[in-house]
C-alpha positions, -999 to +999 in steps of 0.1 A: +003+558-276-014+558-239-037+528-253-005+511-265+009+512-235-020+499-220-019+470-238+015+461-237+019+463-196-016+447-189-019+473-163-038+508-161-013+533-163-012+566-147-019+592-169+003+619-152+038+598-146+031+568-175+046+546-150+027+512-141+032+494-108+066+472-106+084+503-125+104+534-114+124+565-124+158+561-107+173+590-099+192+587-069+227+582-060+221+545-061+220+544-097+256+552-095+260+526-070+245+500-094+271+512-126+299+512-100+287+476-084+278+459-124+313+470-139+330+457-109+312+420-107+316+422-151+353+433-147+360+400-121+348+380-149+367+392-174+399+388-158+386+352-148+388+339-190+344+351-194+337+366-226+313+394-227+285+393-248+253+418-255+221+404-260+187+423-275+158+436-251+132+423-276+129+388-296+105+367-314+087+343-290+097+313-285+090+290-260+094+319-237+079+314-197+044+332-191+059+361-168+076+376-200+057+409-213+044+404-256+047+438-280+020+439-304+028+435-341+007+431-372-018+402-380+003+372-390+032+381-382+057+367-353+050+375-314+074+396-303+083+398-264+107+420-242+129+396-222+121+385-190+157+366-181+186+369-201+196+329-193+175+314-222+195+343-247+228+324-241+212+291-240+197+305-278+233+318-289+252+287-275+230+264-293+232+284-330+256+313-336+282+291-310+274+255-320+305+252-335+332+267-307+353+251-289+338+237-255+338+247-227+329+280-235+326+308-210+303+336-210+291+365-194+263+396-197+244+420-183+213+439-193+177+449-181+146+422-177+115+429-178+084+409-157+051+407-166+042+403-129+065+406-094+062+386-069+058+394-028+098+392-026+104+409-058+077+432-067+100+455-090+094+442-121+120+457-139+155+453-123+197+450-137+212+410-141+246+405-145+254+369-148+283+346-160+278+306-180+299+279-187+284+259-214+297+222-223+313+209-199+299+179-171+330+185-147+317+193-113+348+217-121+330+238-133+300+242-106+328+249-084+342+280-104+310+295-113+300+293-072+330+306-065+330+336-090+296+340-078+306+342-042+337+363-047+321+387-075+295+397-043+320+399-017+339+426-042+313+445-038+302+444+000+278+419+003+281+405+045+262+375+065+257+353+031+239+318+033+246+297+003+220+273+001+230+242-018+204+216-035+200+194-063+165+183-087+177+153-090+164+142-053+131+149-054+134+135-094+141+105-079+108+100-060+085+120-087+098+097-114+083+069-092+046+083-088+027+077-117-011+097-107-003+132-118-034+146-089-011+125-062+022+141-079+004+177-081-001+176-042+026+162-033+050+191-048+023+213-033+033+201+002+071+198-004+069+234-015+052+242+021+082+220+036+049+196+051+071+166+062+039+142+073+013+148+046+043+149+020+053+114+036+018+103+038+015+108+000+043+079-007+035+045-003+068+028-013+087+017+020+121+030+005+113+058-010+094+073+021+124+068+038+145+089+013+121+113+013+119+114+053+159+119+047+158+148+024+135+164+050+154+155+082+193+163+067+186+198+049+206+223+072+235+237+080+263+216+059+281+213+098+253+190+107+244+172+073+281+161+058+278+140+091+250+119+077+248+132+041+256+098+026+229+084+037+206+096+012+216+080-016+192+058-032+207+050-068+237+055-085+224+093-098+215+106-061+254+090-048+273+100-078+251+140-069+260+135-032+299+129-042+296+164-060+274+186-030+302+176-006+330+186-037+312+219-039+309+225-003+350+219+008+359+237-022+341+271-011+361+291+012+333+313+032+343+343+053+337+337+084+300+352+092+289+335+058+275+300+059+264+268+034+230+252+043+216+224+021+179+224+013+173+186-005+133+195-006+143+230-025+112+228-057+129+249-088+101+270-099+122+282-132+119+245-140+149+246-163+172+235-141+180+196-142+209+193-115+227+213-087+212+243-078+224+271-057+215+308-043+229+334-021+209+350+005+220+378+026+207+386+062+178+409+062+175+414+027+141+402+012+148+381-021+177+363-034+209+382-041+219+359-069+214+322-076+222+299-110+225+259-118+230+234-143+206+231-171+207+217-203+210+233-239+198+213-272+226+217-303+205+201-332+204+167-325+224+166-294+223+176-259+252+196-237+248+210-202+258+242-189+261+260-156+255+292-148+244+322-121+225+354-119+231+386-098+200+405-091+211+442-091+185+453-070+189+430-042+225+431-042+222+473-032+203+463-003+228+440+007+258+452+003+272+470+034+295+492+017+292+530+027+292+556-002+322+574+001+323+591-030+332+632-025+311+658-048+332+683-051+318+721-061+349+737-084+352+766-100+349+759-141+381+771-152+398+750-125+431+737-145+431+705-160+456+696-136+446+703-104+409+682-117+430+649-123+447+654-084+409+654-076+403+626-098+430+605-081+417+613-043+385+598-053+365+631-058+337+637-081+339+669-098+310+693-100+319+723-119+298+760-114+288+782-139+281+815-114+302+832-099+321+823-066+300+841-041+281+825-014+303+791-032+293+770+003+255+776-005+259+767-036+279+733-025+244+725-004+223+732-035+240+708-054+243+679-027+284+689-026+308+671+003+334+698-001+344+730-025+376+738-039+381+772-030+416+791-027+436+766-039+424+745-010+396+712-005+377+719+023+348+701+036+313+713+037 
């Protein structure tokens, strides 16, 4: 079983905790937290018309990305892999079991990825989603309800000083498309990525492109400074009619006063799925992206649709949120009366019943990481 393991995680495991790197027991009160958090941002959507689906931890492979971990399975027979993001699982059900249903149709999930690898911002490689899609509709509508369940959803459950950083693939499409040596292409996304304005510029030769390009470098910031001068990036009907919808987007999000919309035009997607606007929330000292999502599109047979969606990133979202715990462990006798446990109940107090008897009940509150006891018919705190 140890070899299995072996295999299947590409990593040496240790022999004593059969743990690999990226992984973890969880046993502290966060896990609670993260139930408490997930039901919250799943119950907003619910009440907002999403439908809840499940999806499976394991499917055959499928044009899956390379950061998604393989089971082995006999000779011949289909690769199985354990998934990675649960994104391309709606896409899958949107474009078979739903091909038929009524567009738009609105979804949401939530469920366990896991990575083959982290990364330096996200080394956990095995972390909670809980997302929400809109599939078939074009209506810039709809980017506007999904960033503002998204926003909303993470306010709900405490998350402070957000940035909302707005973008769109189709800008830097617009001068790819144009440059036909893949080695000059390669370095040139190399040096966008590293936000290199001059070598980036130097790498396009085309008098009107450079200067878009010079524009998406110069006008990403805070959207104060750039709807000033925003219009002046467009460059074909695609890029003004994708301009039209970033300033849509950002008057029709109503931030909290410490939060604030940048816009990033040089932003390089490395899902590579998306195909429009995309958008993420960061939150101030907190290393990785609390949630982000964008349009994409989904292949139905013969036909094309596009969809919009978002992702919350459980793990991130505890380090952000600024919420205290102010749960109440409670020590109570056992045979406390049914009644008396729902008054508990009601003032927000969770019950932790004792088996011994009551002496030394206050030492016994400690032991089990009690706030207060319920001794004498009274609450009183530790």
């Amino acid at each position: 079983m140890l070899k299995f393991l072996k295999k299947i995680l590409g990593k040496e495991l240790n022999k004593k905790t059969l743990i690999p790197e990226g992984f973890e027991d969880h046993v502290d009160f966060n896990t609670n937290v993260e139930h408490e958090y997930k039901n919250k941002i799943i119950d907003y959507f619910i009440l907002n018309g999403f439908d809840l689906i499940k999806t499976p931890l394991i499917e055959f492979y499928e044009n899956n990305s390379d950061n998604c971990l393989f089971i082995e399975t006999r000779k011949n027979k289909p690769k199985l892999f354990i998934r990675d993001d649960i994104t391309p699982q709606i896409i899958r059900i949107a474009s078979s079991r739903f091909k038929n249903k009524k567009r738009p149709i609105k979804l949401c999930y939530y469920g366990e990825v896991v990575r083959k690898k982290g990364t330096m911002l996200r080394p956990e490689r095995q972390f909670l989603q809980v997302g929400s899609e809109i599939i078939g509709s074009d209506s810039v509508l709809a980017d506007i309800e999904i960033i503002n369940l998204a926003y909303k959803s993470l306010k709900k459950i405490g998350v402070t000083n957000i940035t909302l950083e707005l973008t769109s693939k189709k800008f830097l499409d617009e001068i790819f498309s144009k440059i036909k040596d893949n080695k000059i292409l390669k370095e040139l996304k190399t040096f966008i990525k590293q936000k290199d304005k001059k070598n980036s510029l130097a790498l396009v030769n085309n008098k009107d492109h450079k200067k878009f390009l010079e524009n998406l470098f110069d006008l990403s910031g805070r959207i104060d400074d750039v709807n000033k001068s925003i219009y002046s990036l467009g460059i074909s009907n695609i890029t003004k009619k994708e301009i039209s919808n970033l300033k849509k987007i950002s008057k029709s999000i109503n931030l909290n006063f410490e939060d604030q919309i940048i816009f990033d035009f040089t932003e390089i997607d490395n899902k590579n799925y998306h195909d429009g606007i995309k958008f993420t929330f960061f939150a101030r000292n907190v290393r990785g992206e609390v949630a982000s999502g964008g349009r994409y599109k989904i292949k139905n047979n013969i036909n094309e649709e596009t969809a919009i969606g978002f992702t919350c990133f459980m793990d991130s979202v505890l380090r952000a949120s600024s919420f205290e715990n102010k749960s109440k462990k409670i020590l109570i006798p056992f045979k406390t009366s049914e009644t008396i446990k729902k008054n508990l109940i009601k003032k927000n107090y969770i019950l932790y019943s004792f088996f011994e008897n009551n002496s030394d009940i206050r030492k016994k509150a400690k032991k089990y990481l009690c706030t207060h006891i319920y001794e004498n018919k009274k609450i009183k705190k530790i």
